[in-house]
N, C-alpha and C positions, 0 to 999 in steps of 0.2 A: 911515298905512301901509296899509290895509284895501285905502284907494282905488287905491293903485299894484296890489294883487294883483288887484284887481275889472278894473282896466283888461289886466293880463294876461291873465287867463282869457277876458275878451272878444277881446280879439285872436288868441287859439290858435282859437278858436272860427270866428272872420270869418275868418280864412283858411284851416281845412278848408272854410266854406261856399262861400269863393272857387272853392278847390280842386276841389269836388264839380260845382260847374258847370261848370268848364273840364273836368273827366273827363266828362261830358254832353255837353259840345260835342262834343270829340273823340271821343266813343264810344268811352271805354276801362271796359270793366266790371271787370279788375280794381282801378283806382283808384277805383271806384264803391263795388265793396266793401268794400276795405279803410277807406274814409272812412264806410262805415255801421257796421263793425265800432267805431270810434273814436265816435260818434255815439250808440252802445246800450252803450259799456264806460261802468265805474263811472268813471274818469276825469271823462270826461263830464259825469256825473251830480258829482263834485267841483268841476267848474267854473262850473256851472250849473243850474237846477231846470226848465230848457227840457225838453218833451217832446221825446224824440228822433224820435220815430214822428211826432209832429207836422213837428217839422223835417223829415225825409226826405220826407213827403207835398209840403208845400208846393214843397221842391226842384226834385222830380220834376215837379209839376206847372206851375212855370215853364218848362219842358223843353218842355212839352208843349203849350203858350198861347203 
């Protein structure tokens, strides 16, 4: 049972990252936002032990490369 919830939390995750790139593409900063607000909430931090500030760096930095 662990596994089916491990595999959710993955999935809510890969698709704000989805998400975050496609508001990159498009250059919409408030879905930028609000996917960092999601990213730095305790949520987050329930789904995962990912650094959020990590994640956002890297993000941002495929943006940019």
């Amino acid at each position: 049972m662990d596994e089916a919830y491990e595999n959710l939390a993955n999935a809510i995750i890969l698709l704000a990252v989805k998400d975050y790139r496609q508001a990159m593409r498009s250059r919409n900063p408030v879905m930028q936002t609000r996917l960092e607000k999601f990213f730095r909430s305790t949520w987050f931090g329930v789904l995962t032990k990912m650094d959020p500030e990590f994640l956002i760096t890297r993000l941002k930095e495929e943006n940019v490369g």
